[in-house]
N, C-alpha and C positions, 0 to 999 in steps of 0.2 A: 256690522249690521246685515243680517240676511236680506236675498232680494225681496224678501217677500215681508221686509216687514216695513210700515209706512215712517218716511223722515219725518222728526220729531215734534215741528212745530208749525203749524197756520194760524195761529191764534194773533195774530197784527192785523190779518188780514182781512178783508169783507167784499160781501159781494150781493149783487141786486140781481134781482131776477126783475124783466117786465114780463106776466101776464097780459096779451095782445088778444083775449076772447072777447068775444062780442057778448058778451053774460054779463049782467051787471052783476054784484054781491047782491044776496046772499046764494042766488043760482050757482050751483054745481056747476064744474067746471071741468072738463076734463084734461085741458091744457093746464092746469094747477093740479091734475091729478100726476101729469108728467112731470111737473117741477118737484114734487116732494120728493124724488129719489135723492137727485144730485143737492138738492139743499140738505136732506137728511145727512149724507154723506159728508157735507164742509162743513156742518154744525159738529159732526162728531169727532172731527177732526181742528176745530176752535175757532174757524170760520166764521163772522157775523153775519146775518143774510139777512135781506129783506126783499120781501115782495111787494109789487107794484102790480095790481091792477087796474091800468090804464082806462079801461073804459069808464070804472071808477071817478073817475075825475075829468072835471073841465078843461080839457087840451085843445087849444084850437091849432084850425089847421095854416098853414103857414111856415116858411123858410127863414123865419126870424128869431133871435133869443126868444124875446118879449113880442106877441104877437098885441096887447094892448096900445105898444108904440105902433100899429098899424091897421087900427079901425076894429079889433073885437075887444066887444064889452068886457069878457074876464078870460083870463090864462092861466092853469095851474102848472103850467110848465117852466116858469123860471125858479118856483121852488122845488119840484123835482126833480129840476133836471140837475140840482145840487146835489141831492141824494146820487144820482150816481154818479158827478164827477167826482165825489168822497168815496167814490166803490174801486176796489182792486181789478172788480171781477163785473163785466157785466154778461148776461144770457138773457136774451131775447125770446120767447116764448110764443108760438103761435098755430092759432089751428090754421088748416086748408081750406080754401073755399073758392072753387073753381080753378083748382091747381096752381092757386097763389094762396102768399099770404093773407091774413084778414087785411081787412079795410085800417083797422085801429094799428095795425105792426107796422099798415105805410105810413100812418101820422106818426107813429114814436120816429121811425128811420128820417124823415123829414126833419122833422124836429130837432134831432141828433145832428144832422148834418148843419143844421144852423148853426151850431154852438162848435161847428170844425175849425173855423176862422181863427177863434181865440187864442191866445198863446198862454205858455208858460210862463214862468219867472225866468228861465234858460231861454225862452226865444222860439221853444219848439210848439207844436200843436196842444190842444189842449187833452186831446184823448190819448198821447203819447206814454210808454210807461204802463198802458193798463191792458186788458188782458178780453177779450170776448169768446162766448160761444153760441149755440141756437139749439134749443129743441121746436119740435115739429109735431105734430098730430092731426089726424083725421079718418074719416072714411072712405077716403079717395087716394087716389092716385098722387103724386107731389114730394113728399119728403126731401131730395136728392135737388130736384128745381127749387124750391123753396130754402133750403141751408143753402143751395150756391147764390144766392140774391142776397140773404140776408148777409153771410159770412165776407162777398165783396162787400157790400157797401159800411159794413165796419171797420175793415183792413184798410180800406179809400179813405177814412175820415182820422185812421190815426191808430185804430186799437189792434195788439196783436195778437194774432190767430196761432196759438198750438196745434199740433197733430189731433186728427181725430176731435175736431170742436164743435161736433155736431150728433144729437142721437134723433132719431124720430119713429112714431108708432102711427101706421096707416090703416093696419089690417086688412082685410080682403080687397081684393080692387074690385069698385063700385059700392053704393049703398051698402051700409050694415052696421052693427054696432059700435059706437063708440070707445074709447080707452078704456073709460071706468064701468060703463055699462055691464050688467050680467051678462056672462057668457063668449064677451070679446077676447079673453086670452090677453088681452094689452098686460095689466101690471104682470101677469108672470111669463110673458114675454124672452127669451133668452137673450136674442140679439138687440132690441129693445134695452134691457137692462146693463148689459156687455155693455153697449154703447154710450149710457148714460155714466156708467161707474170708469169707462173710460176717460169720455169728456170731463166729468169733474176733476179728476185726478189732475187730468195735462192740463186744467185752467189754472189748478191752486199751483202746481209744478211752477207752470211758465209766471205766473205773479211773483210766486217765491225768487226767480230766479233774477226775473225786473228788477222787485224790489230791493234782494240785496245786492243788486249792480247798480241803485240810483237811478235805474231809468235805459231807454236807448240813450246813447252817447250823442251829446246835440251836432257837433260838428257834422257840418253835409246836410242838416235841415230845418235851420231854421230860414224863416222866412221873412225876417225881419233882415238879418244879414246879406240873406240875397237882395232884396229892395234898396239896400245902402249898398252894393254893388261889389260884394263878395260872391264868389264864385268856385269857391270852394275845391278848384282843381279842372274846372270846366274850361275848354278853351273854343271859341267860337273857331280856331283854324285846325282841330280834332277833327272836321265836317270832313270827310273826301270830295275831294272836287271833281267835275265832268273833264 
């Protein structure tokens, strides 16, 4: 097979995009205008995708699965956040706003993190096995801060990070046009598209490669085993002494 030509199958696979704009539907989005590259891309290559527009829907805020188990009236979060424990693949989405991410990207990441606890059938994390990236957009400055925040607090909860798992389009620094808007240069962008056709690639890559190895290997991390007092090769007299 030449290098250049793509391995022959992702079609097991799937993957969720979160949309983290502050737009409700039907508004234009220009953070959905960024995600149609790399979706386009693993749809073509047999990839299931689904998008999630977060502000969409009743997410409350809170560090719990179920935030109804803790005083808010409704939660739309224990059923999506099904949707992407069922994803190979997840990419987090979101514009800049004051050189951070939105408001809505810190509730999904909170939220995510509630569901870190859980385990597998093997003893390991529940986000173990699967595969993340981040795109990025604005008219501001951030891209580079923004993917190093996102891309830790995913690797911290479980999911793994490929080479190159992040693209973003900011455009000029300071006020100006947006990604989609006339005249911003975003969708024909070079580096911008480089980076997205990058990123998809090492997501579906590194999912492929999970998946047909079963997973990380759980010895050394589950945390059920440490609790019952496995220690997995740790020795408390490994310490150097004074």
């Amino acid at each position: 097979m030449s290098q250049y030509e793509p391995p022959p199958t992702y079609d097991d696979l799937s993957a969720v995009f979160v949309n983290c704009t502050l737009k409700p539907s039907p508004q234009r989005s220009n953070t959905d205008g960024l995600i149609a590259v790399p979706k386009a891309i693993m749809e073509k290559h047999g990839v299931s995708t689904t998008v999630l527009r977060a502000v969409d829907h009743d997410i409350a805020p809170g560090v719990y699965p179920d935030m109804r188990e803790h005083g808010a009236q409704s939660d739309e979060w224990p059923r999506l956040s099904q949707t992407i424990l069922m994803a190979d693949i997840l990419v987090i989405a979101t514009p800049i706003w004051l050189g951070e991410p939105s408001s809505v990207c810190r509730r999904i990441v909170e939220r995510l993190y509630a569901l870190s606890s859980q385990t597998q059938d093997n003893g390991q994390y529940v986000y173990y096995g699967k595969v993340a990236g981040c795109l990025v957009d604005g008219n501001e400055d951030g891209g580079k801060h923004c993917s190093m925040n996102l891309l830790y607090s995913m690797q911290h909860i479980g999911y793994t990070i490929p080479p190159q798992a992040d693209a973003y389009w900011t455009g000029e620094a300071g006020p100006g046009p947006s990604y989609l808007d006339d005249g911003s240069g975003g969708p024909h962008n070079d580096f911008t598209n480089r980076n997205l056709t990058f990123m998809s690639w090492n997501l579906m890559h590194m999912a492929r490669l999970l998946k047909d190895a079963g997973g990380i290997p759980a010895y050394g991390n589950q945390s059920g085993a440490w609790s019952d007092g496995e220690r997995f090769g740790f020795e408390s007299s490994d310490y150097p002494t004074d």
